[in-house]
LOTILUM-432442 format. One line per 5 residues: number of its first residue (from 1); for each residue z, x, y negated of C-alpha. Coordinates in nm, 3 decimals, always signed. Example, Ala and Ser with C-alpha at 12.3 -4.5 7.8 and 13.67 -1.06 7.14 Angstrom:
residues 2
1 = +0.780/+1.230/+0.450; +0.714/+1.367/+0.106
***
This chain:
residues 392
1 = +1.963/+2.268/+1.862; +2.315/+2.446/+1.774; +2.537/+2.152/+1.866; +2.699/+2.192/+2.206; +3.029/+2.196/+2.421
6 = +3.109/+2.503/+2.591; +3.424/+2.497/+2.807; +3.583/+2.834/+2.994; +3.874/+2.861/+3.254; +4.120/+3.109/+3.168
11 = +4.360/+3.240/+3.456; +4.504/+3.556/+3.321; +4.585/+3.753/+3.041; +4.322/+4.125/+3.125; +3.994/+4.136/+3.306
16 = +3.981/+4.268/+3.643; +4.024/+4.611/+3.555; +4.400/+4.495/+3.508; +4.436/+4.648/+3.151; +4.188/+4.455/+2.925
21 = +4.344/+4.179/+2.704; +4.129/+3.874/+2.775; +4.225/+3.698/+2.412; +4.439/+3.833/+2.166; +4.529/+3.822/+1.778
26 = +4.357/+4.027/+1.558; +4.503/+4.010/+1.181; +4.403/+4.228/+0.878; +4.175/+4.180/+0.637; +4.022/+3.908/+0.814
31 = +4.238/+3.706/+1.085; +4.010/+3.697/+1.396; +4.127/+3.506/+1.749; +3.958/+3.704/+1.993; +3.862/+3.589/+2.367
36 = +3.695/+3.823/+2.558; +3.347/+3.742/+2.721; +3.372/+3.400/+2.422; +3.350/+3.490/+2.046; +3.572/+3.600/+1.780
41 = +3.689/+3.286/+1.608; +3.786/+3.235/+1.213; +4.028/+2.988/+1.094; +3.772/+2.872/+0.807; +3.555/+2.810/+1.126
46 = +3.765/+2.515/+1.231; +3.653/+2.190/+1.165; +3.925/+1.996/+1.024; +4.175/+2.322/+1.049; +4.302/+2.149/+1.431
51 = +4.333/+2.288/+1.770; +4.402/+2.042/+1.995; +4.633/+2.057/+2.242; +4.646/+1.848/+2.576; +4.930/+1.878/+2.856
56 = +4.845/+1.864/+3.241; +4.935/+1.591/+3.419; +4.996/+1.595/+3.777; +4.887/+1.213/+3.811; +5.125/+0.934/+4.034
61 = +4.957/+0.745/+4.285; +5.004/+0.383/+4.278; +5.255/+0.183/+4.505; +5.391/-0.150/+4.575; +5.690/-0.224/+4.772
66 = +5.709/-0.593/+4.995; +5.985/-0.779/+5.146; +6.014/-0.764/+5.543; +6.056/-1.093/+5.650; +6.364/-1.273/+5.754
71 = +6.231/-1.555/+5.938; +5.993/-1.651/+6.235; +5.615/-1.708/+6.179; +5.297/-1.577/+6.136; +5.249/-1.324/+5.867
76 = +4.961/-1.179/+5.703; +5.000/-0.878/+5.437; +4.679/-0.852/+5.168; +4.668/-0.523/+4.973; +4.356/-0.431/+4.788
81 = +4.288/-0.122/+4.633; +4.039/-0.007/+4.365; +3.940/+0.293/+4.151; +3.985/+0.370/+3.789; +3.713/+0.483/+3.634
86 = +3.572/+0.653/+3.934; +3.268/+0.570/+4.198; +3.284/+0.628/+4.529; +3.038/+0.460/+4.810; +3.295/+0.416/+5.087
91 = +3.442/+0.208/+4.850; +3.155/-0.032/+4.749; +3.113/-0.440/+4.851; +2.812/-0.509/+4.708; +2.872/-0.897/+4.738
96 = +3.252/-0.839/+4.534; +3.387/-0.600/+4.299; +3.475/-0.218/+4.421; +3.744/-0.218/+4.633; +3.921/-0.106/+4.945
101 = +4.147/-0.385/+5.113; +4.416/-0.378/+5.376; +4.459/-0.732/+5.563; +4.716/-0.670/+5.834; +4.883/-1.023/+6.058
106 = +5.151/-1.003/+6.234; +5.383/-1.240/+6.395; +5.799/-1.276/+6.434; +6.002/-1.496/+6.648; +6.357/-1.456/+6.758
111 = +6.339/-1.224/+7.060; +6.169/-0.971/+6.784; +6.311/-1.044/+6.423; +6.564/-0.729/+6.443; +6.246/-0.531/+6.473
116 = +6.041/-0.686/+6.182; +6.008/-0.394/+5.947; +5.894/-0.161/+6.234; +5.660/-0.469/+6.326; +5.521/-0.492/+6.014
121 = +5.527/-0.109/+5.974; +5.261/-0.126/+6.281; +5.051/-0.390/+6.211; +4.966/-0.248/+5.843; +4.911/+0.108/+5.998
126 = +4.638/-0.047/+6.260; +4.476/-0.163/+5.943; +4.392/+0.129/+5.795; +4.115/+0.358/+5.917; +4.200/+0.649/+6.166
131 = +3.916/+0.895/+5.990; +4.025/+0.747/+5.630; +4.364/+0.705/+5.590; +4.337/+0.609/+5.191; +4.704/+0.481/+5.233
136 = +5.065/+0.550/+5.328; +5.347/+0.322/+5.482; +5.693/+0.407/+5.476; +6.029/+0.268/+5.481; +6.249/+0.147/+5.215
141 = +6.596/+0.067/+5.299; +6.630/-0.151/+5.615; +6.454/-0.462/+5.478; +6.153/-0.352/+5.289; +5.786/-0.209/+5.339
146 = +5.636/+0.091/+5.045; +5.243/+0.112/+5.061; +5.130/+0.366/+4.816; +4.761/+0.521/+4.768; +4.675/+0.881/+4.793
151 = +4.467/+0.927/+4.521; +4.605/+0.913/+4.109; +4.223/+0.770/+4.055; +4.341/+0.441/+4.306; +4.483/+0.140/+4.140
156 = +4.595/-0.192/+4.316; +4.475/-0.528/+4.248; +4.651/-0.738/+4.481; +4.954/-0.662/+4.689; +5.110/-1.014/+4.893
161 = +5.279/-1.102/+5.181; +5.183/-1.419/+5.302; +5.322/-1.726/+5.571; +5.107/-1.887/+5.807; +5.137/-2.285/+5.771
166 = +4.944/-2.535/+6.014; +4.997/-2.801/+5.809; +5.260/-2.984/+6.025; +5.021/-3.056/+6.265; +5.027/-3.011/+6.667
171 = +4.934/-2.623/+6.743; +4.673/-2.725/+6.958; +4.542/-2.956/+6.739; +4.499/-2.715/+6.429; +4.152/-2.503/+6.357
176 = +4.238/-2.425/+6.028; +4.548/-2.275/+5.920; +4.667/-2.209/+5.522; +4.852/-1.898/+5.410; +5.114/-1.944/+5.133
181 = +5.228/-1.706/+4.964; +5.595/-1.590/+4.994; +5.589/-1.253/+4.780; +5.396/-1.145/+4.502; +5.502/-0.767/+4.415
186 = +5.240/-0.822/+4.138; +5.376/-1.130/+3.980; +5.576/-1.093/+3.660; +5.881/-1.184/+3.836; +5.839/-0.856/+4.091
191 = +5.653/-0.647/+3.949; +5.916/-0.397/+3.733; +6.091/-0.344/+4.099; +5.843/-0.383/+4.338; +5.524/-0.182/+4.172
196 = +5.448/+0.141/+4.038; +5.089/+0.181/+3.832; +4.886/+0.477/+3.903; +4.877/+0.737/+3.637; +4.553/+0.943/+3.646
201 = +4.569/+1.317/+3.664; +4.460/+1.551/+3.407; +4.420/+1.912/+3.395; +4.473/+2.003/+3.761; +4.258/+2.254/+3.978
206 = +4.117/+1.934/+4.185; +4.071/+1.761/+3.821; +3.877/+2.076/+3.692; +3.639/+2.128/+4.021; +3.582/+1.789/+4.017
211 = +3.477/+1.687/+3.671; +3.332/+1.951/+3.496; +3.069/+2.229/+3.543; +3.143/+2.644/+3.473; +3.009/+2.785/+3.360
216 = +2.899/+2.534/+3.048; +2.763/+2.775/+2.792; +2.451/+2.657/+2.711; +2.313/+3.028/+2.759; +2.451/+3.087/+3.116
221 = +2.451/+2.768/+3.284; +2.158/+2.960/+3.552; +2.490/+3.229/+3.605; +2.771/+3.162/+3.833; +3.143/+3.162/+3.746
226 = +3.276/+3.483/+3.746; +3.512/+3.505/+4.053; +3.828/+3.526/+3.873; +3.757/+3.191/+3.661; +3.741/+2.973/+3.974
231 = +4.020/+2.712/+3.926; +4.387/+2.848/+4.136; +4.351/+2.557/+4.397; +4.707/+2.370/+4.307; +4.684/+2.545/+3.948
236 = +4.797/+2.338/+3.625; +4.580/+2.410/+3.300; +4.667/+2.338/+2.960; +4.372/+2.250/+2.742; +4.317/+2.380/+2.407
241 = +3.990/+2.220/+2.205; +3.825/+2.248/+1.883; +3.514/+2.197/+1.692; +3.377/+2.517/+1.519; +3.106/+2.549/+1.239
246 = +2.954/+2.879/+1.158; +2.675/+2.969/+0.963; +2.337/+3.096/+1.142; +2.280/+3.453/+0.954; +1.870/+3.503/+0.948
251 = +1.823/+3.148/+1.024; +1.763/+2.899/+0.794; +1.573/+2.562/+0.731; +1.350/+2.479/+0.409; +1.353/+2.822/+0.331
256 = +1.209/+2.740/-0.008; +1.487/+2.569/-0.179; +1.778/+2.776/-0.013; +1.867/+2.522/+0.285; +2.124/+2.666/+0.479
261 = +2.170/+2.634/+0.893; +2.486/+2.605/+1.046; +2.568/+2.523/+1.410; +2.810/+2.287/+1.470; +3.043/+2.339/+1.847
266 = +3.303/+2.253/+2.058; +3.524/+2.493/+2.255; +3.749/+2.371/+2.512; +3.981/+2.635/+2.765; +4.105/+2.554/+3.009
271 = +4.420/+2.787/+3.009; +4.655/+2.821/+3.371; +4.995/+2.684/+3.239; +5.155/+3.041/+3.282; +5.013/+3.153/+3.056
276 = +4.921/+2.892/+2.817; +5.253/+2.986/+2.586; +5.097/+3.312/+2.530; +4.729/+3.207/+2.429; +4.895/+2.937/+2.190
281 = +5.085/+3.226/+2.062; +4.797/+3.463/+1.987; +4.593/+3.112/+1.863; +4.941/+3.101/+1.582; +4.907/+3.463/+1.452
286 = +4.574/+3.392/+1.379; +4.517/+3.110/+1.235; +4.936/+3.007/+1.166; +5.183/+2.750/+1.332; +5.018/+2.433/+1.146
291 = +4.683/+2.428/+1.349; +4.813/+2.292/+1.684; +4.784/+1.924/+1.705; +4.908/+1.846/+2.024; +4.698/+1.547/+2.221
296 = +4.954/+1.253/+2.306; +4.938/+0.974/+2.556; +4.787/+0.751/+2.334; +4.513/+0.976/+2.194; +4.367/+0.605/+1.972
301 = +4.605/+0.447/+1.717; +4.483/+0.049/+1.705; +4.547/-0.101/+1.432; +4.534/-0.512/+1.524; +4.399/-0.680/+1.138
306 = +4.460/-1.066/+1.206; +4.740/-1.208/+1.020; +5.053/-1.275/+1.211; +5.017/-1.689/+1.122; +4.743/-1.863/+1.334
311 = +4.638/-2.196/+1.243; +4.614/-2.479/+1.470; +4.283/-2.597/+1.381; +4.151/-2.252/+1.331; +4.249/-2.183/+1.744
316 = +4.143/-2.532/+1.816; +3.751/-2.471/+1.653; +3.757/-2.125/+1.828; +3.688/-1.969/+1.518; +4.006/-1.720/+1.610
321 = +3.887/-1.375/+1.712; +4.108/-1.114/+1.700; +4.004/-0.736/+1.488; +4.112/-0.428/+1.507; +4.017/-0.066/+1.377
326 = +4.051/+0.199/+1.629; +4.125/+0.593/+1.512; +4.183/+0.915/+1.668; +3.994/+1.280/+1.751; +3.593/+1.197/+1.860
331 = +3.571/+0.846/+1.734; +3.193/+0.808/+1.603; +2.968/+0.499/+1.672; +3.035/+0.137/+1.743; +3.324/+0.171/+2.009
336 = +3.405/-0.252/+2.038; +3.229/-0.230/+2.385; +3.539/-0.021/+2.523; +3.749/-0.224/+2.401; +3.933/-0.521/+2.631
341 = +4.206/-0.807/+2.540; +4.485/-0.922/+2.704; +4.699/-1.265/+2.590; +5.065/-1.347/+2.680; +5.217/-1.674/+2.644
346 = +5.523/-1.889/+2.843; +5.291/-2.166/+2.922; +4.984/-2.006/+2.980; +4.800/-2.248/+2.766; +4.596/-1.981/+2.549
351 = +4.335/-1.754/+2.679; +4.109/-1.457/+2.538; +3.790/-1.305/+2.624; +3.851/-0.993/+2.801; +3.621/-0.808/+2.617
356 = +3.484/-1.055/+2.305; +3.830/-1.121/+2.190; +3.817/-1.486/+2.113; +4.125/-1.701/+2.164; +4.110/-1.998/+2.303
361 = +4.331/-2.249/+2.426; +4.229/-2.377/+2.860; +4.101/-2.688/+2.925; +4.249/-3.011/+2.842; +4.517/-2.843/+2.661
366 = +4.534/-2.825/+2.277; +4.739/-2.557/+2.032; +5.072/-2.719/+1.879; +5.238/-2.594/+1.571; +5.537/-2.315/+1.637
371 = +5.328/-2.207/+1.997; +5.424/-1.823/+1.976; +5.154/-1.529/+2.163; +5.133/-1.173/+2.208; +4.775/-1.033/+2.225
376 = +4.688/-0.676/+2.321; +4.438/-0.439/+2.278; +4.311/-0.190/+2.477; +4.129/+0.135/+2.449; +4.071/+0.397/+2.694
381 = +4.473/+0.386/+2.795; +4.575/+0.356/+2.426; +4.707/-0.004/+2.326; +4.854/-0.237/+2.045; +5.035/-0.522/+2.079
386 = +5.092/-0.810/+1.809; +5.299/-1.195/+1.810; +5.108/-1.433/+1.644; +5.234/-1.767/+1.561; +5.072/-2.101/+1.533
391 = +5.147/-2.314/+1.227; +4.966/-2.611/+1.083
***
């Protein structure tokens, strides 16, 4: 009944009237932190004596940058984009995965090869809708093509230039033509130069507006936001979160044998970064330097449990599946269904299920004594990595 999340924006230091203090520090007898139109907090309140403490992030938008060609021939550019952890319709293939692709041909002989990377240039642009444009292309240098995404939430899946080949045959002989291949800015080999993953954004205006709902105290969710709450459109916020447990005076259970009531919440502000240095400095005099924990990339430390040796006939039986414990601020329940597996090896001979985690070696291929592979585990954008070696 007690147990919720309430959440508040806070864009300046006074109310409206200009004069007001919106939060402050209020030490004495009893240290209070004090936000205005909230509660008056203690620190024996805190569960766990934390207040965490996330950045903003402004997000990057993913790219990949492709070769112009050099030669004469028929050329075809695939670039699919997706969504991380977001659903949107215009977006949606119901016969294929989520996705948003860019297929653009074009071809180059010698009257127009000192014109190929405005060619190419063109013939991606055509591809993408007028009334959408949920991509950019720009130049890079004289001999290469950037196509980046608008959107942090956008990731891309495949990003290749490819060369029409008929096969040797007579043109007017050929219906079916092959595409090969000739640049993969997603391959190993290209990838550090030639692609840049997106990196979602966290704490913005559009972030706020977008995911959560103000106000989000339980008792005036009927109430609008107050006007000066509304998120600054292009505004950074700094969030500050803890749990809080107070007792409920004149409340209580089992009266009979003395069962006390407490209510268990979570407070989370959402505090405009110009002024986030000052409510972290009125959150210190109250409750001292040591409660801010502040929130790092990698909110989950994974811990991978498998011993580093691997035997051969262990991998062989598939009786290899690789543990880990996972640890970190609102961990509760069984959380293995979030988490996904990744293998690397030279050869490619061993593989793992993406979301099982049993390795495996791919048909007709066995495991061989000093074989060495690096497995990694993923949680919600926190990861661990461990070599494993094979050995008799």
């Amino acid at each position: 009944m007690f147990d919720f999340q309430k959440e508040v924006i806070i864009n300046s230091n006074v109310l409206e009237d200009g004069v007001t203090p919106r939060f402050k520090a209020m030490t004495g007898a009893v240290n209070l932190f004090r936000v205005l139109r909230c509660a008056d907090y203690r620190k024996e309140g805190l569960i766990d004596g934390v207040v965490y403490k996330t950045m903003y992030n402004k997000g990057v938008a993913p790219s990949v940058i492709l070769n112009v060609p050099t030669d004469a021939g028929i050329y075809r550019v695939i670039v699919g984009f997706s969504l991380d952890g977001k659903y949107l319709s215009d977006y949606a293939y119901p016969w294929y995965k989520f996705g948003k692709p860019i297929m653009a041909e074009f071809e180059l002989d010698a009257s127009n090869l000192a014109d190929a990377q405005e060619i190419m240039i063109k013939a991606i642009e055509m591809a993408i809708p007028e009334n959408y444009r949920f991509a950019r292309v720009t130049k890079v240098d004289t001999n290469k093509v950037k196509i980046s995404g608008i959107d942090s939430h956008q990731t891309i899946k495949v990003a290749e230039l490819q060369l029409a080949d008929n096969n040797g045959c007579p043109a007017d002989a050929c219906n079916e033509w092959t595409y090969v291949t000739v640049f993969d800015a997603l391959s190993k080999a290209n990838r550090k130069d030639s692609y840049v993953p997106n990196e979602m954004e966290v704490g913005t205006a559009a972030w706020i507006q977008e995911n959560l709902r103000f106000p989000s105290y339980p008792n005036l969710r009927y109430d609008a936001l107050n006007e000066e709450e509304y998120p600054v459109k292009g505004g950074l916020y700094v969030q500050y979160s803890f749990g809080y447990c107070s007792p409920r005076r004149g409340l209580h259970g089992q009266g009979t044998v003395g069962q006390a009531l407490k209510s268990i919440t979570t407070h989370t502000f959402y505090v405009l970064s110009s002024i986030a240095d000052e409510f972290e400095t009125a959150i210190k005099e109250a409750f001292g330097s040591e409660v801010i924990v502040d929130i790092p990339d990698a909110l989950f430390k994974i811990t991978i449990l498998n011993d580093a040796d691997l035997t051969v006939a262990d991998i062989n039986a598939g009786k290899v599946s690789i543990k880990q414990t996972i640890s970190g601020p609102a961990i509760s329940g069984d959380v293995t269904k979030d988490v996904t597996y990744a293998v690397e090896n030279a050869d490619g001979k061993y593989e793992i299920g993406k979301t099982s985690g049993l390795l495996s070696v791919v048909s007709e291929k066995t495991a061989k004594v000093g074989d060495v592979l690096k497995v990694t585990v993923s949680y919600y954008g926190s990861e661990a990595s461990k070599e494993f070696k094979v050995i008799a």
